[in-house]
PAVOLO-569195 format. One record per residue (C-alpha): z, x, y. Coordinates in steps of 0.5 Angstrom, whole numbers, padded with zeros to 4 digits, always signed. Layout:
# PAVOLO-569195
ZXY ...
//
This chain:
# PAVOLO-569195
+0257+0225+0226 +0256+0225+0219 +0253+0231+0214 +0250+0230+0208 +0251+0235+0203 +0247+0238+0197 +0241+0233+0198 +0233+0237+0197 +0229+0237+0201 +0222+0240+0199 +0224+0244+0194 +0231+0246+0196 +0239+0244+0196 +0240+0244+0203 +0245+0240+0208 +0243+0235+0214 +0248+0233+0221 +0247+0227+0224 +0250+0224+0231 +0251+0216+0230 +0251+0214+0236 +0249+0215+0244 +0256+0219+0245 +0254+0224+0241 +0247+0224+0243 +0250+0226+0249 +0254+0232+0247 +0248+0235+0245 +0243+0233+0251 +0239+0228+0247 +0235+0224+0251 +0231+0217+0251 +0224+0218+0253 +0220+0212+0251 +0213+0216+0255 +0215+0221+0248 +0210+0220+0244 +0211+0212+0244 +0207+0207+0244 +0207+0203+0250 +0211+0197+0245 +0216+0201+0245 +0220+0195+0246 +0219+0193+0239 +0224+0198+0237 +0232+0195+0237 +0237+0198+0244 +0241+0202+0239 +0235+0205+0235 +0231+0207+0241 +0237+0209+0246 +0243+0210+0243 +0241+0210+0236 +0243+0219+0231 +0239+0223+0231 +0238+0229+0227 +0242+0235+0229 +0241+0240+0224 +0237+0241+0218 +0239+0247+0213 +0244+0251+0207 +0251+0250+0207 +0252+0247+0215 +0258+0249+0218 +0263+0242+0218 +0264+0239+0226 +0270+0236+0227 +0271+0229+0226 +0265+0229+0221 +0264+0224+0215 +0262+0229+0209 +0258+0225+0203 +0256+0229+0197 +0248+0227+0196 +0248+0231+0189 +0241+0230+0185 +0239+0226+0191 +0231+0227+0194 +0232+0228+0202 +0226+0224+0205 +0224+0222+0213 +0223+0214+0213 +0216+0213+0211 +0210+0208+0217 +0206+0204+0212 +0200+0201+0217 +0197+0196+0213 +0201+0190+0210 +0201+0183+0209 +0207+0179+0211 +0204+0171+0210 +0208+0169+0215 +0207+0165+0219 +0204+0159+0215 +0205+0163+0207 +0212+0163+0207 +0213+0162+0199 +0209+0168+0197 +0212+0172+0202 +0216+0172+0209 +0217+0176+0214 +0225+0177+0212 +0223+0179+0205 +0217+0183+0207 +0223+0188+0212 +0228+0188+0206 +0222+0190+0201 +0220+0196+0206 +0228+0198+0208 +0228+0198+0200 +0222+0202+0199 +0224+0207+0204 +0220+0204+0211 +0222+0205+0218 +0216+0202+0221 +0212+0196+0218 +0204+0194+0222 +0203+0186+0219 +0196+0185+0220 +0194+0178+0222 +0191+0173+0216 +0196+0169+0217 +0197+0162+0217 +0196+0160+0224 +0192+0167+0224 +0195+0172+0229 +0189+0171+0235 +0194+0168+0240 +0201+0171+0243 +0205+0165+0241 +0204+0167+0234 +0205+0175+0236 +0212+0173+0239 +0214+0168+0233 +0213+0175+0229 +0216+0180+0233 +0222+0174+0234 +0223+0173+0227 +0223+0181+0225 +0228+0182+0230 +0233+0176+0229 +0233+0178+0221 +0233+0186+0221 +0236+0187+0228 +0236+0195+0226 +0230+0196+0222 +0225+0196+0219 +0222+0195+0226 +0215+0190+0224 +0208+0192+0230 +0204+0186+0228 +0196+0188+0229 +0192+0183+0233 +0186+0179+0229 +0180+0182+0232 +0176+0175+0232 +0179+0168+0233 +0181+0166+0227 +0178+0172+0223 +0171+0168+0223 +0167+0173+0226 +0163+0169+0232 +0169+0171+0238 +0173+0176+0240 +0179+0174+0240 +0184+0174+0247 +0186+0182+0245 +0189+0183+0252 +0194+0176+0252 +0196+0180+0244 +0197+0187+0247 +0201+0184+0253 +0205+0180+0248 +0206+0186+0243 +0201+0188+0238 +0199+0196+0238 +0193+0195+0233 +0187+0191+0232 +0183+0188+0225 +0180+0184+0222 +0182+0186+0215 +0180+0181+0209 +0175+0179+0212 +0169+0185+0214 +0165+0184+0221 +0158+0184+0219 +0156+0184+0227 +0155+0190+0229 +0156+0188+0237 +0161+0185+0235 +0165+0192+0232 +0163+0195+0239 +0165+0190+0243 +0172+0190+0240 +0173+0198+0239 +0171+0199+0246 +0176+0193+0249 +0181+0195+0243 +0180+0202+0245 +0182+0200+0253 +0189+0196+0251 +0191+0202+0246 +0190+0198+0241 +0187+0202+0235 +0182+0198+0232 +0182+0198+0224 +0176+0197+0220 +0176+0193+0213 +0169+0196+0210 +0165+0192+0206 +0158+0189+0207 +0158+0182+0207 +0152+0181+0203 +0153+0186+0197 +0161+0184+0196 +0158+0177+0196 +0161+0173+0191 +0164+0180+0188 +0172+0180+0183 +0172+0187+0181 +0167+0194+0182 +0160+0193+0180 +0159+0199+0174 +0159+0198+0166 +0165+0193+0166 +0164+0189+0170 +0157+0188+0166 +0162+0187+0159 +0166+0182+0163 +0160+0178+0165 +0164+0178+0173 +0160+0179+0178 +0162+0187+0181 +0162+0190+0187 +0158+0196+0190 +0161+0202+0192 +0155+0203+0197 +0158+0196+0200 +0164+0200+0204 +0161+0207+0204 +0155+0203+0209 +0160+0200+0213 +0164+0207+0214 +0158+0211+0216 +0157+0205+0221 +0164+0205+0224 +0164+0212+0225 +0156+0213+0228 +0160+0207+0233 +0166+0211+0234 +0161+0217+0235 +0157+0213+0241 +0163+0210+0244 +0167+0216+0244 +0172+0212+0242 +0177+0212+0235 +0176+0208+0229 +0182+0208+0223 +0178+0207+0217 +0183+0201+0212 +0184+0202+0205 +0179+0207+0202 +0177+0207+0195 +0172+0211+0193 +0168+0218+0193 +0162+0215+0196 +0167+0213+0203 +0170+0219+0202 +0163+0223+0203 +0162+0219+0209 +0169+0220+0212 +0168+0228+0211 +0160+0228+0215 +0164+0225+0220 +0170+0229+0221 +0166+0235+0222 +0162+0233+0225 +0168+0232+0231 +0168+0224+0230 +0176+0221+0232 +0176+0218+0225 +0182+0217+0221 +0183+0213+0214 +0188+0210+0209 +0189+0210+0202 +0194+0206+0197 +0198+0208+0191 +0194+0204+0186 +0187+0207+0188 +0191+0214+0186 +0194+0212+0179 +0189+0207+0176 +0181+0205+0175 +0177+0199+0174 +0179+0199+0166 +0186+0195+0169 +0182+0190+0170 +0181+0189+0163 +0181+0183+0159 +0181+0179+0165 +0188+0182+0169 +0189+0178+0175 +0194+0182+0177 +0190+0189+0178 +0185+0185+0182 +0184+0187+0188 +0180+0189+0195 +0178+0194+0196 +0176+0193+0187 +0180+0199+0183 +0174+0204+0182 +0172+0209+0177 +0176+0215+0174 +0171+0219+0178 +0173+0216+0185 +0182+0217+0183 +0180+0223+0182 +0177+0225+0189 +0181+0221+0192 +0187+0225+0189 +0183+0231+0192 +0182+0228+0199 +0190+0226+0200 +0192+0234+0198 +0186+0237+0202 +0188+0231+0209 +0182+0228+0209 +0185+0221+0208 +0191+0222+0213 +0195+0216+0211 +0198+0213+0206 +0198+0206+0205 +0201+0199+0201 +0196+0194+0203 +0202+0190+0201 +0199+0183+0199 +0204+0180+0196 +0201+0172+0192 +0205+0167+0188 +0205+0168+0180 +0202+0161+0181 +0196+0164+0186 +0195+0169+0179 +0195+0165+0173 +0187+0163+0174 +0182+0166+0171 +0179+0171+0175 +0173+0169+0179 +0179+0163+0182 +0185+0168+0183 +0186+0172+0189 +0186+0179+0191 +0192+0183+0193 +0198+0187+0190 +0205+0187+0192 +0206+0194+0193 +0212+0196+0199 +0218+0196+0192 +0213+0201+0188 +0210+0205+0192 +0214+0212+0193 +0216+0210+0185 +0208+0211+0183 +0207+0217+0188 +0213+0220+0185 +0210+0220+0178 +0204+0225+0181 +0209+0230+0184 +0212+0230+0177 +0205+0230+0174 +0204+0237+0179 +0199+0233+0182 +0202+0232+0190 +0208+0235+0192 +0213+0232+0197 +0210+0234+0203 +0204+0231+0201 +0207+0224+0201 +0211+0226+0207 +0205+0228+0211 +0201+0222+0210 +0206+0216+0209 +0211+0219+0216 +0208+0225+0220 +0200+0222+0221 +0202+0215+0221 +0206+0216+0227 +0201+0220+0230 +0195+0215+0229 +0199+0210+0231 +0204+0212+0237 +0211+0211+0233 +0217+0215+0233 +0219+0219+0227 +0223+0224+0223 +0221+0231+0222 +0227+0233+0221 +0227+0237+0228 +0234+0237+0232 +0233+0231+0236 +0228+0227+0231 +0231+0220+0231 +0235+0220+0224 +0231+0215+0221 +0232+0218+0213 +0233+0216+0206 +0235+0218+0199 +0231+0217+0194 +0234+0218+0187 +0229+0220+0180 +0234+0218+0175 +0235+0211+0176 +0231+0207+0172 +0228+0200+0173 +0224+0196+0171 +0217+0192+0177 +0218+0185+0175 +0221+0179+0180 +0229+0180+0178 +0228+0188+0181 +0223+0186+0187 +0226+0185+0194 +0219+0182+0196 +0218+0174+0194 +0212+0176+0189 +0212+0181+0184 +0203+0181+0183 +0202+0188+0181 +0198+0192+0176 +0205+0194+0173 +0208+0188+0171 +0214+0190+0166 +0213+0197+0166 +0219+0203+0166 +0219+0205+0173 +0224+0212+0174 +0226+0214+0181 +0227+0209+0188 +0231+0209+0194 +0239+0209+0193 +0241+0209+0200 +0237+0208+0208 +0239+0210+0215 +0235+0208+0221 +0237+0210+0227 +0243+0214+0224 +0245+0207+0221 +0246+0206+0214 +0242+0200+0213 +0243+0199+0205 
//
């Protein structure tokens, strides 16, 4: 076993015990129930993690020391649950020199990750079980103790929007979700079909909202600056229709709907009509929605393009407001890692995306020294809701949770660029700035994997 000491957690100096392997699970009556609360890819987990892998045994202020115990003093140390980020882009296969799927994991294990769903713009795009049991081989061979990668199953043969693509064969072959993201559907009876299919697979299906035609042509949100800048903008409207779409749909259909990467006030109005009305409707948001408005693509910044575009100030601070009151339930990256080559064009030729899984909790830690969120709320949007959402094991630091944690260490200064990312690409509207805090040192299953 192994007792942490003098770590804090959610504002207090306490200490964690944790066993280390399936003898001392046994000792204290630790089972291994794949029907509790997993997906049914269960499998997707490592042996060691989901049978035999620590568990949490106690939480709380000064813990007695049990016998052949390892002791370590994590003083100064912030104790968190291993965060599930549900929306990245890993470029494997097909875009390895922007990223693979071995440096994706390493980006998540050093951001703090246990669990990690890939979504399918691939190259061959994931719409067939070849490609789905290439990932899941792959993630396996080179983090074999975590983080585990769930690739998300595309919704239409190669992400065209005219045919739905074989979602049985990728659900047999190990996807737990299903989207067409990076490129919106705009046929309604399309949406329906893939819900309802999706919803029988237990393959949750989640939406990319943009209309097609409004986004059309679009590099950034349409308002006053785009108009400077002479680029064509994109309407919030464009993803608040879609939103109040998928979820009339899920209301008809009586079935769930996970709504992607929100970004403005606007979609928030309609995620809340929803919620009260009883409608099963989650949504996600990202750190940069959180932290910066459309003035940081300024002067052209390519590395601040996105899609969804960086909104108004208005809209970060609703956002703000939306994750502390829980209407956004999940945090995200939206990881899309892209060569400094992809960058370095003029705008209207570059493409969208940030790489995100190395400055994700730096960036939210900046709000909770801003007095803006708390731990909790970083706790509860980037571990405790995923899981639920999306059927994976988690650490609520309750004995017997499986001993998925990190240390995270606020004094350590760094600076986002490609020498301090684990990920291939260092695409981020923060290039070159001071970061303070990240993750010192990580535990799946109770083992130390960095």
């Amino acid at each position: 076993m192994i007792l942490f000491r003098n770590a804090t957690y959610l504002g207090k100096v306490v200490d964690l015990l944790i066993t280390e392997n399936n003898t001392e699970n046994t000792q204290y009556n630790f089972t291994f129930d794949p029907e509790d609360g997993f997906h049914k890819h269960y499998q997707n987990y490592a042996e060691n993690y989901g049978k035999q892998g620590g568990r949490i045994v106690a939480i709380g202020e000064n813990l007695e020391t049990p016998q052949n115990c390892t002791v370590i003093d994590m003083s100064g140390k912030i104790l968190f649950p291993s965060m599930i980020d549900v929306h990245t882009h890993f470029r494997d296969p097909g875009m390895e020199w922007k990223e693979d799927i071995n440096t994706g994991l390493e980006a998540a294990l050093h951001g703090g990750y246990s669990h990690i769903l890939c979504m399918a713009n691939t190259s061959p795009v994931n719409d067939n079980a070849s490609t789905t049991r290439y990932m899941l081989e792959k993630a396996t061979k080179t983090h074999p103790y975590g983080p585990f990668l769930h690739p998300v199953a595309a919704a239409t043969i190669g992400l065209k929007g005219e045919e739905m693509a074989p979602l049985g064969e990728l659900s047999e072959a190990g996807c737990i979700a299903v989207s067409n993201d990076g490129v919106p559907l705009y046929s309604t009876e399309m949406v329906r079909r893939v819900m309802e299919y999706g919803n029988d697979l237990d393959m949750l299906f989640i939406d990319h909202c943009e209309d097609p035609y409004l986004a059309r042509g679009a590099h950034m949100n349409e308002g006053n600056l785009s108009a400077k800048l002479g680029v064509k903008g994109q309407p919030d409207i464009g993803e608040a229709l879609q939103v109040a779409r998928d979820a009339l749909l899920a209301e008809y259909l009586n079935v769930p709907v996970h709504i992607a990467h929100v970004s403005c006030k606007r979609s928030l109005d309609e995620i809340k009509r929803a919620k009260d009305r009883g409608i099963n409707l989650t949504a996600e948001t990202c750190p940069h929605y959180l932290l910066i408005d459309e003035n940081a693509i300024d002067n052209y910044n390519t590395n601040a393009k996105v899609n969804p575009p960086l909104r108004t100030w208005d809209d970060v601070l609703a956002l703000r407001e939306a994750v502390k009151s829980g209407l956004i339930d999940c945090m995200i990256t939206d990881h899309a890692p892209h060569s400094m080559q992809d960058k370095e064009n003029p705008l209207d030729m570059v493409p969208n995306g940030i790489s995100g899984l190395d400055t994700a909790l730096t960036l939210l830690w900046r709000l909770v020294e801003e007095n803006i969120f708390i731990q909790e709320d970083i706790i509860r949007t980037y571990t405790i809701n995923p899981a639920k959402r999306f059927k994976l094991p988690y650490n609520n630091f309750q004995k017997g949770d499986v001993a998925d944690f990190f240390f995270f260490d606020p004094s350590i200064t760094w600076i986002a660029n490609k020498e301090n990312f684990y990920s291939k690409s260092a695409n981020t509207p923060f290039l070159n700035e001071e970061m303070k805090g990240r993750v010192c040192t990580a535990y799946l299953g109770g083992k130390k994997v960095f």
